[in-house]
N, C-alpha and C positions, 0 to 999 in steps of 0.2 A: 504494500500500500504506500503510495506516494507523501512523503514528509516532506514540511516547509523548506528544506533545503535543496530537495529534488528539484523544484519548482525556481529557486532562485541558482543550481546550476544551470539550467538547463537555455540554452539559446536560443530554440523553438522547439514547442512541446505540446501535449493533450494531456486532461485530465479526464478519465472516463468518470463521470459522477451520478450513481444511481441514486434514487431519489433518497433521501431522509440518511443518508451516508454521510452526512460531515464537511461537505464541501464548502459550502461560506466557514466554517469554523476553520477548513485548510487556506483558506483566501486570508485569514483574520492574525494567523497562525504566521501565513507568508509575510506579510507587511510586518509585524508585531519582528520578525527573524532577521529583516533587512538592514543592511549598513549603508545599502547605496547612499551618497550625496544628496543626489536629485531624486525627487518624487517620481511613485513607482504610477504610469498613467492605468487607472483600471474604469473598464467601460463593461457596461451590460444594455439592454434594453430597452428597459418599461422606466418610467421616473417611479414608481410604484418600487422597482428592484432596486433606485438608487435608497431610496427613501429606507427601506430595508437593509442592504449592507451598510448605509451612512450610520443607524441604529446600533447594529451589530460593532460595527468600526468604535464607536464611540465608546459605547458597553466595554469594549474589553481596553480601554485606552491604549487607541493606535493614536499616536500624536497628527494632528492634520498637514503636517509638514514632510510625513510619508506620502503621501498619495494623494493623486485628483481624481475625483471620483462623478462621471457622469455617463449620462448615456451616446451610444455610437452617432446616435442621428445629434443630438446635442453639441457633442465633441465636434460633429462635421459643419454644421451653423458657426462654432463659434471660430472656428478655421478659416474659412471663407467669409469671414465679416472681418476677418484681420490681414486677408489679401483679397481683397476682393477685384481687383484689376488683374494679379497671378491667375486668378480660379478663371475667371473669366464670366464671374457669375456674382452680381448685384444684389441682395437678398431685399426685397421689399419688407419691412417692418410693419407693416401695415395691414399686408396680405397672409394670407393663412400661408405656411409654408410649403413649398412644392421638397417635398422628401427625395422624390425620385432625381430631379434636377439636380439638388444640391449634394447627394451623393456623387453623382456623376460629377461635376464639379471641383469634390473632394478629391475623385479619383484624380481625375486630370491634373488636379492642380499635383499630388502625389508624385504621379508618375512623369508630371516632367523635374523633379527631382530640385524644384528652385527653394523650396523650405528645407529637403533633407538636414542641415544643420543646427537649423533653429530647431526641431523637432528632437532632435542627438542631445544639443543643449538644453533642453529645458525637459526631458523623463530618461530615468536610468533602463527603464523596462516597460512592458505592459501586458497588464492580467486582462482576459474576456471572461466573462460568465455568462452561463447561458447560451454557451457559441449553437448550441441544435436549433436555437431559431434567429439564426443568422440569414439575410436572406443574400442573395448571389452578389449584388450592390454590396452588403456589408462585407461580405467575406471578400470581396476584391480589396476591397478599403481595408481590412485589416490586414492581409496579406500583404499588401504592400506596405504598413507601419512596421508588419515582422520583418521585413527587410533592412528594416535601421533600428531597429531593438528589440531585443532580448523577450520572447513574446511565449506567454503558455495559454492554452486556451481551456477552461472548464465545460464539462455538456455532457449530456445524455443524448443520443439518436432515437435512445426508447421515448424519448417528451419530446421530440420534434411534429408537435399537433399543430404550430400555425403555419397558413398562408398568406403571402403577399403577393398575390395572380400573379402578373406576367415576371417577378421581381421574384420566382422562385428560390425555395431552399436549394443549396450546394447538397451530392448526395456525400454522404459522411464520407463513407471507405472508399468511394471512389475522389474526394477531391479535398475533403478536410484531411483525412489522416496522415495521407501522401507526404502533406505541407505540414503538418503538424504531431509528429511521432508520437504515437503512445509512452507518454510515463509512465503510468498506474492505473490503475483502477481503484477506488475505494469502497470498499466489499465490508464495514464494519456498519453494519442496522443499527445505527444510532437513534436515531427516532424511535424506537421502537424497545432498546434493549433500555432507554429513559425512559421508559413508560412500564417495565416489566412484561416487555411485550415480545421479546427475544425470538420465539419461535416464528411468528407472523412475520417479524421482519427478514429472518431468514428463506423465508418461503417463497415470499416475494421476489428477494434476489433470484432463486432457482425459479422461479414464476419469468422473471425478466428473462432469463437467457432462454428459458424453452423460447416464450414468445418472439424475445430477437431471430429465432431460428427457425421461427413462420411455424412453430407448432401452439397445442393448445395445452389449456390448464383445466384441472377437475376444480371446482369451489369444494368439492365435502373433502376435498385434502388436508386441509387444513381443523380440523374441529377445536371448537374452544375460542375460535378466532371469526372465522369465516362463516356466516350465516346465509344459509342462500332458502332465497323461498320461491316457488315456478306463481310466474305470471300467467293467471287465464285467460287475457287478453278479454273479459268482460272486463269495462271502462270503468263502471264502479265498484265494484268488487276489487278490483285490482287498487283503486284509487283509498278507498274505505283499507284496504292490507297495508299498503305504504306507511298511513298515516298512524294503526296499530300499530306497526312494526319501531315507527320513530318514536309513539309515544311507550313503549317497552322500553326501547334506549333511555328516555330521559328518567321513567320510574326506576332501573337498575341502576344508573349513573347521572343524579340528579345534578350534579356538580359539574361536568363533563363538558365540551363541546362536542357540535355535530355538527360535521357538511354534508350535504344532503346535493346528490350528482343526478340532474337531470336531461331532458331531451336538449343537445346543443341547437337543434334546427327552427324548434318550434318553440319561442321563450315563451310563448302563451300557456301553454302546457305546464313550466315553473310556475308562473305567477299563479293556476290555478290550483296547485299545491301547496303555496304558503296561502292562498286563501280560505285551504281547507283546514289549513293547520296551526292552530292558536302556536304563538311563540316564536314564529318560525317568518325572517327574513327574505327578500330577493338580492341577492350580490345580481350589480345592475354592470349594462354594459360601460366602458368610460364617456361613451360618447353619448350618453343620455337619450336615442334619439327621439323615444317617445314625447319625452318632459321636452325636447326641441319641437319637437309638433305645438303640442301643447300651446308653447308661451309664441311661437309664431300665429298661433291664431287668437291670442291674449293681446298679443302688440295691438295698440293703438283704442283696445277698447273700453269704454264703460258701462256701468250699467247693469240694464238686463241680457248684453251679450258678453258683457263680463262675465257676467254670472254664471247664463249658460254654459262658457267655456269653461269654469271655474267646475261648475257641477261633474263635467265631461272629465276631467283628469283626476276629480276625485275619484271617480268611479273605478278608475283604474288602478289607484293606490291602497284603495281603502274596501272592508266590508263594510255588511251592515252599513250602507249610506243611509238606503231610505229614502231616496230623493224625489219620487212622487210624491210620496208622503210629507214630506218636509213643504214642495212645493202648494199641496194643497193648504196645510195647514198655512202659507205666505198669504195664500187667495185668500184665506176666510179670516184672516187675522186683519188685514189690511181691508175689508167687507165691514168688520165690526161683527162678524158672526161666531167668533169664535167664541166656547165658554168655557176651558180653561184659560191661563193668563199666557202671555207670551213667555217663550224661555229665551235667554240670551244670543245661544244660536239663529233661534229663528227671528227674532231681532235684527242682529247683524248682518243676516241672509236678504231679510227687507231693506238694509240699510244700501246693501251691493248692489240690490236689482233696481231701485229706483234710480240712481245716481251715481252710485259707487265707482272707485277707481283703485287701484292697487295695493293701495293702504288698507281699503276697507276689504279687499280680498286676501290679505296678510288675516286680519283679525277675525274673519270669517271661518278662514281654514283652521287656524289656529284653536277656536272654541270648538267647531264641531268635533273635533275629536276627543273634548273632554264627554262627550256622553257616553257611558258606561258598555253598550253593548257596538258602539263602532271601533272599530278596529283597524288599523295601519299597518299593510307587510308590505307596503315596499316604502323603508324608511327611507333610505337615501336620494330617491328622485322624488320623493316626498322634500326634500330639506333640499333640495338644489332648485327646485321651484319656490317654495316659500321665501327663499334665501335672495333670489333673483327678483321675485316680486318686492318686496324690502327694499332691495337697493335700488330697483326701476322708480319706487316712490321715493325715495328721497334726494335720485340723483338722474335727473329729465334728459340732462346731455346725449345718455345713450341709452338705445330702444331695449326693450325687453329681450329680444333675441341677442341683442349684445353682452346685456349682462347674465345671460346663458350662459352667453358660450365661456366670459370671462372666469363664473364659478365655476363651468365643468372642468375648466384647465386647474383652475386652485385644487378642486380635489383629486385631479388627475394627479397633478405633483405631490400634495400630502400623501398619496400613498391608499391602497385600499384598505378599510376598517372594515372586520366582518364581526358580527353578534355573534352571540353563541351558539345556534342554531339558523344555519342559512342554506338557503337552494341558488343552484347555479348550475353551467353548463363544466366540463372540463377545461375549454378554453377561459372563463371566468375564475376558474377556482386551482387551476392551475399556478405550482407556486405556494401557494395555501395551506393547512394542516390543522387538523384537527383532533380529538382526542377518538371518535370514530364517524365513521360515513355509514353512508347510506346512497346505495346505488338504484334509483328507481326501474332504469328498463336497460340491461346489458347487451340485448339481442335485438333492438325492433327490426320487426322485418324488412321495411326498406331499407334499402340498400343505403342511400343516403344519410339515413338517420342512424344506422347500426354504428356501434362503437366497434373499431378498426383495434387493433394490437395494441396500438401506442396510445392511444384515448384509454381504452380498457386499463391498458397498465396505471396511467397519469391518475385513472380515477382507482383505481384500488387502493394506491398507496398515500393517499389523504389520509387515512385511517389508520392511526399509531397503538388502538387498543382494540378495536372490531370492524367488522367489517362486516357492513348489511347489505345483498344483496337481490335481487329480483333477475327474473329471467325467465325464459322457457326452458333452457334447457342449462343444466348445468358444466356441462364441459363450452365452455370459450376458449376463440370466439366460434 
């Protein structure tokens, strides 16, 4: 198994890193071992992974005068806005950034070799993590930094789950490994052997190699650990076991967290999960796009088409609205017919529909979900909307969909928070860990929607003390 000191011989290198193995703690380990002068450059990424190892970096006090720590696409903006006549590429500040440009850009600028120096002078080395979702742009751009320093790259082929369409992934063995020689491999189930979970994590590993080897895995291999239950493909029966099944996990292990892995294709299918299931979150996409709809059809309104629009995204975040009911009771209240007395909510509801404008859709949203039987699972495009409406009122300069899209990047950069109890797809919860999972549907029959090797694997190994199941059949995939 590869030691921090492998890592800082070596001139160019791989880390084979299976998941829950140790590897940020070898990254942390590397820096923490360094004498170099110069800062050691290390690049991943999601700002989500910088925001993570900056945490991890901090924690174990790496002094910040070891390393610069940011993301690839990051690192390449901020290159090109420091030659930008070299690069041959302008970067508009104003415009959403073109990724794919300013890669290429970077490249060029790289490869005609007129920074080599400056680059030599200012980092002794540079770590990647995460190289399996490199995509062919990045991997150019990195390959050519390993050509003027000392360069090891971290990654699993087994979690190479995302796409970047025509900006494809490099295949590992045929064009990462060539360029970058195997060190090690880290083969110690640390997640798991932390958790008393020793056996599971072990299983896994031998789980991962069959699967790299295009074979399959039995679930009742594992007992103790592995829980599998057959899906009868009746929608509620099947839906009604799920949520039995998660609420088992919480009554055995009250204290616990749980990621809950569901359909990546069809996020409607989650959201109708956590609405069946008290307690239980949506981990949302970064790009918010629904709460983008949303407050684009928000922009510029007041009133009673505020309102409408207001009721419309509640509906989506929240049970238990109500909102016929809510409405009729606005009619009969505002009639003089009503014989109960008004409650607060429906107050403030009257206040938004006659006149109201974003302030009063702030205070709206806000009360109605103190009444006792409505209910909120999807917090965070919950709080990205209410957080944007706030700022749209008290700050007119720029429209509702501006200050969108400005919160979606603040919490893009903050980094993902997840509850104790959330659903997501593998590519959302990828990264992630929890104390056990719960896999909703391992097999659907379309082809498209079926978990592939590397899905299947990314989502089993969430789960550091069980692991919940569903499926038709028990040998995957």
């Amino acid at each position: 198994m590869p030691e921090p000191q492998d890592v800082l011989n070596s001139q160019r290198g791989s880390v084979v890193a299976p998941a829950g193995c140790g590897k940020t703690h070898l990254i942390v380990d590397t820096l923490l071992a360094s004498s170099d002068e110069k800062p050691i450059l290390v690049l991943t990424h999601t700002t989500a992974g910088v925001a993570a190892l900056k945490k991890r970096l901090i924690g174990n006090g790496v002094a910040k005068s070891k390393y610069r720590l940011t993301t690839i696409d990051a690192w390449a903006i901020n290159v090109i806005s420091m030659f930008p006549q070299r690069a041959g590429y302008i970067i508009d500040k104003l415009a959403p950034p073109d990724y794919a440009e300013i890669k290429n850009a970077t490249n060029r600028l790289l490869a005609s070799g007129s920074i080599n120096d400056i680059i030599k002078a200012t980092y002794s080395r540079l770590l990647v993590d995460e190289y399996q979702d490199c995509s062919q742009s990045q991997h150019q751009l990195v390959t050519r930094l390993a050509q003027l320093l000392p360069t090891v790259i971290f990654g699993d082929p087994m979690q190479a789950i995302f796409g970047f369409g025509q900006d494809t992934l490099p295949n590992w063995d045929n064009e990462v490994i060539p360029f970058f020689p195997v060190i090690g491999m880290l083969n110690t189930p640390w997640r798991w052997e932390n958790r008393n979970a020793r056996a599971l994590g072990d299983w896994l590993l031998n789980a991962r190699q069959g699967l790299l080897a295009g074979g399959n895995i039995d679930l009742r291999s594992c007992v103790g650990h592995i829980f599998w239950n057959r899906i009868t493909d009746v929608v509620a029966q099947d839906l009604q076991n799920q949520v039995n099944a998660q609420y088992q996990i919480a009554q055995d292990y009250p204290d616990d967290t749980l990621l809950i892995i569901g359909d990546s294709i069809q996020v409607g299918s989650r959201h109708q999960y956590a609405s069946r299931s008290r307690g239980v979150t949506v981990v949302e996409r970064v790009d918010y796009p629904d709460v983008v709809q949303s407050a684009s059809r928000m922009a510029g309104q007041t009133g009673a088409a505020l309102f409408a629009e207001v009721i419309e995204f509640l509906k989506k975040v929240t049970v238990n609205l109500y909102s016929d009911r809510l409405i009729q009771r606005m009619d009969s209240i505002e009639a003089g017919r009503n014989r109960n007395p008004a409650t607060e909510d429906e107050l403030l509801a009257i206040k938004l529909r006659r006149s109201g404008g974003f302030q009063d859709a702030v205070s709206f949203m806000a009360t109605i979900l103190k009444t006792p039987d409505r209910r909120l699972f999807r917090h965070s495009a919950y709080s990205v909307m209410i957080e944007a409406l706030k700022s749209a009122a008290s700050d007119t300069s720029m429209s509702l969909d501006d200050h969108v899209a400005f919160i979606r990047e603040k919490h893009r950069h903050a980094g993902r928070s997840v509850m104790n109890k959330a659903v997501g797809s593998t590519l959302l919860l990828k990264g992630l860990e929890a104390d056990h999972v719960l896999i909703l549907d391992a097999d659907i029959p379309e082809r498209n929607r079926r978990m592939n090797r590397k899905h299947l694997y990314v989502a089993l190994s969430r789960g550091a003390k069980t692991i919940t199941i569903f499926s038709r059949n028990p040998v995957l995939p």
